[in-house]
C-alpha positions in Angstrom: 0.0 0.0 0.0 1.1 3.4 -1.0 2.1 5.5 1.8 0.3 8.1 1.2 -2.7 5.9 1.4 -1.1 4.1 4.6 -1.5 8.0 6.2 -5.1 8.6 5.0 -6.1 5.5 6.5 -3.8 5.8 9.8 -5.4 9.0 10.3 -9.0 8.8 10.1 -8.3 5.4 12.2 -6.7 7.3 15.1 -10.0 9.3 15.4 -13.2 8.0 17.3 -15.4 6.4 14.4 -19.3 7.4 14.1 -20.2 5.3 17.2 -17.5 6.3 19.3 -14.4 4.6 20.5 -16.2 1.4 23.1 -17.9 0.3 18.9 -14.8 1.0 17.8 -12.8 -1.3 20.3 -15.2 -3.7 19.9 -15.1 -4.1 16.6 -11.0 -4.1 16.4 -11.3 -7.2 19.3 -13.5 -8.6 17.1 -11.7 -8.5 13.9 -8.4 -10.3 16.1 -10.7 -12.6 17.7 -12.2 -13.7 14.4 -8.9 -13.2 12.5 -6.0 -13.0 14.6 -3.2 -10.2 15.8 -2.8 -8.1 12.7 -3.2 -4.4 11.3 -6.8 -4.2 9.5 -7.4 -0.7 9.4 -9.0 -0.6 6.4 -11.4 -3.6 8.2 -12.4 -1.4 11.1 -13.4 1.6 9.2 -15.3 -0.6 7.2 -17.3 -2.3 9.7 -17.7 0.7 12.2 -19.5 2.6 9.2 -21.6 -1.3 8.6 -22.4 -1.1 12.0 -23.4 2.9 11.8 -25.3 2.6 8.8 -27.4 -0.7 10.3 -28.3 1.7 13.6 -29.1 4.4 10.9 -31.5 2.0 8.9 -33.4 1.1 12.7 -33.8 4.7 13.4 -35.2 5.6 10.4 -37.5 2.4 10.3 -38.9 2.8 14.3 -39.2 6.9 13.4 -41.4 6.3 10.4 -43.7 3.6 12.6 -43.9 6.6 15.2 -44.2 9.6 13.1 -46.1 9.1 9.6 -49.4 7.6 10.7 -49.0 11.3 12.3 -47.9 13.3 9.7 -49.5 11.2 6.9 -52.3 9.6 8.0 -55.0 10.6 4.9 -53.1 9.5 2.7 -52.0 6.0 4.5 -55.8 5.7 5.3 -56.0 4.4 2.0 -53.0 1.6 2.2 -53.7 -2.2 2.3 -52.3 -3.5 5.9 -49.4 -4.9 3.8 -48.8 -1.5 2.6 -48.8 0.1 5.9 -46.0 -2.0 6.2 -43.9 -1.5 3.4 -44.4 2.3 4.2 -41.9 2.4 6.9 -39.2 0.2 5.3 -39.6 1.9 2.3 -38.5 5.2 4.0 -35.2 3.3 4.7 -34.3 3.0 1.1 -33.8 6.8 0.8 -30.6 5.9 2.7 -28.0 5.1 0.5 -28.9 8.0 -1.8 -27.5 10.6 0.4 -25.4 8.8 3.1 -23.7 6.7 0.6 -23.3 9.2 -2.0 -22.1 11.7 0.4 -18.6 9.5 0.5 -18.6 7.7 -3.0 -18.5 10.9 -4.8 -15.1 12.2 -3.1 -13.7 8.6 -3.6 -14.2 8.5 -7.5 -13.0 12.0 -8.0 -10.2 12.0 -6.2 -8.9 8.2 -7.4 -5.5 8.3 -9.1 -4.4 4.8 -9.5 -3.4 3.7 -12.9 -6.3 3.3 -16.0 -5.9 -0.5 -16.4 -5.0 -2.3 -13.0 -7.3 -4.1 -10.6 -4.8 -3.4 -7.4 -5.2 -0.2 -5.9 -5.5 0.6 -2.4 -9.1 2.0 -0.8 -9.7 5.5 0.0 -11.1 6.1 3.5 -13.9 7.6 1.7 -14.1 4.1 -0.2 -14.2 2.6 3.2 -16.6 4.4 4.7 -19.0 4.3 1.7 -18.8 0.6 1.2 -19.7 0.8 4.9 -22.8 3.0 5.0 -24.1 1.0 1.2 -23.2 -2.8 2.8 -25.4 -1.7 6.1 -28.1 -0.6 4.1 -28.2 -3.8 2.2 -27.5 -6.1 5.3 -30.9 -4.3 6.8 -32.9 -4.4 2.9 -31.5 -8.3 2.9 -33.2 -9.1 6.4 -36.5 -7.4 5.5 -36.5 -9.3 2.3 -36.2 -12.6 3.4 -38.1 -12.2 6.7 -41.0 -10.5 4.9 -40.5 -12.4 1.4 -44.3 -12.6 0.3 -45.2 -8.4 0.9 -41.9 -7.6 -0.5 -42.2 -9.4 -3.3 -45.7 -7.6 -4.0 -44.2 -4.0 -3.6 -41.3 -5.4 -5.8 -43.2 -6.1 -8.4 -43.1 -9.8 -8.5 -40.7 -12.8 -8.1 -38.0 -12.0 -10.8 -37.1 -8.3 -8.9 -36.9 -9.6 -5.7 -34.9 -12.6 -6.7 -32.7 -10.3 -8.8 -32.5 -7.8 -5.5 -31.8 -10.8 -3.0 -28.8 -12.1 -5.4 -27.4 -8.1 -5.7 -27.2 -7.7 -1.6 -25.9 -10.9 -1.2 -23.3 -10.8 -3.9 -22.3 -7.4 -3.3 -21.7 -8.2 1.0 -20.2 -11.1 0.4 -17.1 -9.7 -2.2 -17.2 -5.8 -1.4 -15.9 -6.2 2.2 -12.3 -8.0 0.6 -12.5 -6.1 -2.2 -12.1 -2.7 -0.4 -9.5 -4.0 2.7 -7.4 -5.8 0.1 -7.2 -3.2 -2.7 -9.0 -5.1 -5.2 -11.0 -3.5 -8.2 -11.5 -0.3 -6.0 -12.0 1.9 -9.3 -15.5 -0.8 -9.7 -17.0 -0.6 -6.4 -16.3 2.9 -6.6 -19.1 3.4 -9.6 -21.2 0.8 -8.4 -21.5 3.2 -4.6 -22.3 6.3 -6.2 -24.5 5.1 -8.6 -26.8 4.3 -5.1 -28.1 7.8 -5.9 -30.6 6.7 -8.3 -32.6 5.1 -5.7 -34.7 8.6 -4.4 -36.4 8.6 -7.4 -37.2 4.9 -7.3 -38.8 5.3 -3.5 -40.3 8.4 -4.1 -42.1 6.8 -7.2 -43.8 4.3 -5.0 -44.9 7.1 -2.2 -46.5 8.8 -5.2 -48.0 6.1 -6.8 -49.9 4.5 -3.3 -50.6 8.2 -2.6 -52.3 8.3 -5.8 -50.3 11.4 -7.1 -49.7 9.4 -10.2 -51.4 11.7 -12.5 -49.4 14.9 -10.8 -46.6 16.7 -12.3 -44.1 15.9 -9.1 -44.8 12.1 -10.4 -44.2 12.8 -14.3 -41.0 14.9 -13.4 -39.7 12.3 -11.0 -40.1 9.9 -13.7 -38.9 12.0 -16.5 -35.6 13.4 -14.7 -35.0 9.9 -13.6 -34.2 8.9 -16.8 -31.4 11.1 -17.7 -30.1 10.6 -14.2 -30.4 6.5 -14.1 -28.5 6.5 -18.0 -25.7 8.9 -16.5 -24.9 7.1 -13.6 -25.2 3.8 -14.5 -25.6 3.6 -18.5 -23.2 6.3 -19.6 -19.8 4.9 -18.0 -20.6 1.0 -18.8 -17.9 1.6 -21.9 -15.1 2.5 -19.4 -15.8 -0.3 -17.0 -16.4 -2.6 -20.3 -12.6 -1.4 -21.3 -10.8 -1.4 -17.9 -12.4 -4.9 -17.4 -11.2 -6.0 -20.4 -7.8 -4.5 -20.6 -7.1 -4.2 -16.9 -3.2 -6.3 -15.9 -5.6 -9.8 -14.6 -2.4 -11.2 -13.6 -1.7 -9.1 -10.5 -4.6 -10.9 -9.1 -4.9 -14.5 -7.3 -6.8 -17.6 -8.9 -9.6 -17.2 -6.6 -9.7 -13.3 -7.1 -9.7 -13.9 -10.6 -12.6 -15.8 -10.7 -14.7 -14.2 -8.6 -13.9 -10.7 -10.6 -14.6 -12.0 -13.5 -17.9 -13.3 -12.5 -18.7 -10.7 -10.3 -17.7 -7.3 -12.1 -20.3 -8.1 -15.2 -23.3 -8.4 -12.9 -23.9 -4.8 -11.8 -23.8 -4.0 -15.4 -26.1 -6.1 -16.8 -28.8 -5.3 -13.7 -28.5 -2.0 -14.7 -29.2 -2.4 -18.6 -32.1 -4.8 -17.4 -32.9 -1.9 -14.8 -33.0 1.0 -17.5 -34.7 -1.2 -20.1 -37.5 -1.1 -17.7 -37.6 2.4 -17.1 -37.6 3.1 -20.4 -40.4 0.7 -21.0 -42.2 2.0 -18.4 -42.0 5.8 -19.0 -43.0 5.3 -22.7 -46.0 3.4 -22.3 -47.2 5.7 -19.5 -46.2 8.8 -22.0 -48.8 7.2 -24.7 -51.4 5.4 -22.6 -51.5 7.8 -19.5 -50.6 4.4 -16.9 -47.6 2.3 -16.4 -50.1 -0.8 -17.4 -50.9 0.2 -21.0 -54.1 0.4 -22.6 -56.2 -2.0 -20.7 -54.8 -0.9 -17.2 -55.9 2.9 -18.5 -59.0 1.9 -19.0 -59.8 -0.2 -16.0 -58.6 3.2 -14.4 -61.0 5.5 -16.1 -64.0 2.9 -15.6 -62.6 3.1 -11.8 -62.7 6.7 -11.9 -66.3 7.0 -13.5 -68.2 4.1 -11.2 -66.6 6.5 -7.9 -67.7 9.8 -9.5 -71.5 8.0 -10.1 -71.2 7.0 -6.3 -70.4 10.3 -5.2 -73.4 11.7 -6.9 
């Protein structure tokens, strides 16, 4: 490791982490315990930010059971119990958007390691953002498979939540080596930041069980989604495509190897399947009006019509 880097990490190590020092020494006794004596700096910052970002995910769930049948109870008057539900760990997914993005950003713009190598050590902003994103995902991965059946509903069906169970558990099982061993940093940098996306995919499903689908904050949600979703996650596929393919793949291990090679595509192509949807979806409510089509329009407008007869 570069000393530079070494000093980055020593220093943001030698302060309290976002718990305070009794987390912090119980995560570093927990690290030797678990792996023996040894210097795992880049460890500990990873798993006191885990740890932060798992306490962040519980206050935001237990605040949005307290405060928005409060603050929103017309328009949660109207949810299914199921719904209710969702609701509050739905207001969890606006998360990674900010907290994650917060430290990703800084991480990718200040990276300097060479264009085509896989080994380059992790920023402590790396560190911490592969922290606060692998929380998040260890709380979304609970929810998911201890509430499988409402999840899948809000999902959308089986093939999301499958795809969504196999991106958490992928992503927690090889980002925590990838960033303490210096390992395709410049990947898992791109693949943080592009958490941002997700506000407009929650706040789409407020506004849609609100029924504000037919309001302009819904159509501009959707429409400057688009541009954002193909710039964050569409536009740089070419440079990951080329530094994948060109990067030195003998500096790595056999088993590293392997696992990037398998690993590195899969982001990519859930994000082509992810903006193929969108698209999809944002053209077909652009010419029928709903995200069903046709039919779905006009099973809404014979909705409509039977309430307005039943109001007069």
């Amino acid at each position: 490791m570069p000393k530079a880097s070494k000093k980055l990490v020593a220093a943001v190590a030698s302060e309290a982490g976002p718990l305070g020092s009794f987390v912090d020494g119980l995560v570093k006794h927990g690290l030797t315990r678990a792996l023996g004596p040894g210097d795992r700096v880049p460890l500990e910052i990873f798993f006191n930010y885990a740890l932060f970002s798992l306490c962040i995910c519980l206050g935001i769930f237990t605040a949005s059971r307290i405060i928005s049948p409060r603050l929103f109870k017309g328009a949660m008057s109207h949810l299914k119990p199921f719904e209710v539900k969702i609701w509050h760990t739905n207001m969890v997914t606006f998360l990674p958007t900010f907290a994650v993005t917060f430290f990703a950003l800084p991480a990718i713009l200040k990276y300097s390691a060479e264009r085509y190598t896989f080994i380059a050590p992790a920023s402590a902003e790396t560190l911490k953002a592969t922290g606060m994103s692998l929380g998040y995902m260890t709380w979304d991965l609970m929810v998911l498979i201890f509430d499988a059946k409402d999840q899948m509903a809000a999902y959308g069906g089986v093939t999301p939540y499958v795809l969504f169970l196999f991106h958490h558990s992928f992503s927690i099982a090889a980002w925590p080596y990838a960033v303490s061993a210096g390992r395709c940093v410049y990947f898992v940098n791109y693949f943080l930041v592009s958490e941002v996306t997700n506000f407009n995919m929650s706040l789409r499903w407020y506004l849609m069980k609100t029924n504000r689908e037919g309001g302009s904050l819904y159509f501009w949600n959707g429409i400057l989604w688009i541009p954002l979703f193909f710039c964050v996650r569409v536009a740089v596929i070419p440079n990951l495509v080329d530094r994948y393919l060109n990067s030195d793949w003998s500096a790595l291990g056999v088993n590293e190897t392997w696992a990037a090679r398998l690993l590195l595509p899969v982001p990519v192509m859930l994000n082509l399947y992810w903006f193929g949807l969108i698209i999809t979806t944002a053209v077909r409510f652009l010419v029928t009006g709903s995200e069903g089509g046709h039919v779905e329009a006009a099973e809404g407008a014979r909705g409509r019509a039977k309430s307005r007869k039943k109001a007069d």
